[in-house]
N, C-alpha and C positions, 0 to 999 in steps of 0.2 A: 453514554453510547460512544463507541470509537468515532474518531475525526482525523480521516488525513486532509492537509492544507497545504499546496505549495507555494514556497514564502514567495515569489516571486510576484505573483497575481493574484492568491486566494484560491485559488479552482482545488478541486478536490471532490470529495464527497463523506457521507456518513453511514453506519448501520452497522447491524452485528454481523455482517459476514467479512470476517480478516482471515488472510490466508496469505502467507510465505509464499512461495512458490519456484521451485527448481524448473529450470528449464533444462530437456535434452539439447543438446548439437543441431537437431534437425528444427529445431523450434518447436517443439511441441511439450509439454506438459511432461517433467520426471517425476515431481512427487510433490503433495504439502507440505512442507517440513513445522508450521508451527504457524502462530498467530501474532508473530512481532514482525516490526520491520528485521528482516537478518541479512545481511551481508552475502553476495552470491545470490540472492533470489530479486522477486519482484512483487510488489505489497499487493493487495488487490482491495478493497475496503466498498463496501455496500449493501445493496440489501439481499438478503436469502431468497427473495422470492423476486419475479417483473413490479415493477414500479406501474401502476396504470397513469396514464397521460406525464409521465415523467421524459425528461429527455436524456435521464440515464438510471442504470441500474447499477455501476459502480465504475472504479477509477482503481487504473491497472498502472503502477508505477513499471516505470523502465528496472536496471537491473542495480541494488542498492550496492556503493561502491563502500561507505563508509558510513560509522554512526559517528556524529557528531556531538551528541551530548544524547544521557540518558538517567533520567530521575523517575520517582514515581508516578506512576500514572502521564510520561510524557518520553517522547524520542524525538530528537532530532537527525535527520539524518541526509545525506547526499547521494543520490543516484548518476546515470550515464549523462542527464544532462537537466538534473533539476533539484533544486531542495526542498524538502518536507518538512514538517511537521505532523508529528502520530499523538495522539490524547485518548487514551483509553480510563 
């Protein structure tokens, strides 16, 4: 199952919904573009459906500036003001 981590504290989350995500200018939502961390978007990583008694349903990275390392089944990468780690 996908796993974002950021190095810094652990916090993240898990689940099959990964999503890229383009942002417009206005802040709102331009398009999906894919299901990897990519460069220009923002990760989103959780679950497809509400979590019951959960106190989230996923973890929405700020906007990824760089990949820092990328192997199979693993990304590392740096956004506007945090580091991850992806495990798919």
């Amino acid at each position: 199952m996908p796993r974002l981590r950021r190095i810094r504290d652990g916090a993240g989350d898990s689940g099959s919904r990964v999503e890229a995500i383009r942002w417009r200018e206005d802040g709102r939502v331009d398009e999906i573009v894919g299901h990897m961390p990519t460069v220009g978007c923002s990760l989103l990583v959780g679950s497809i459906t509400a979590r019951s008694y959960a106190s989230q349903d996923y973890w929405l990275t700020t906007v990824v500036e760089e990949i820092l390392e990328e192997r199979d089944g693993y990304v590392r990468f740096r956004t506007t003001n945090s580091e991850y780690e992806f495990t798919y």
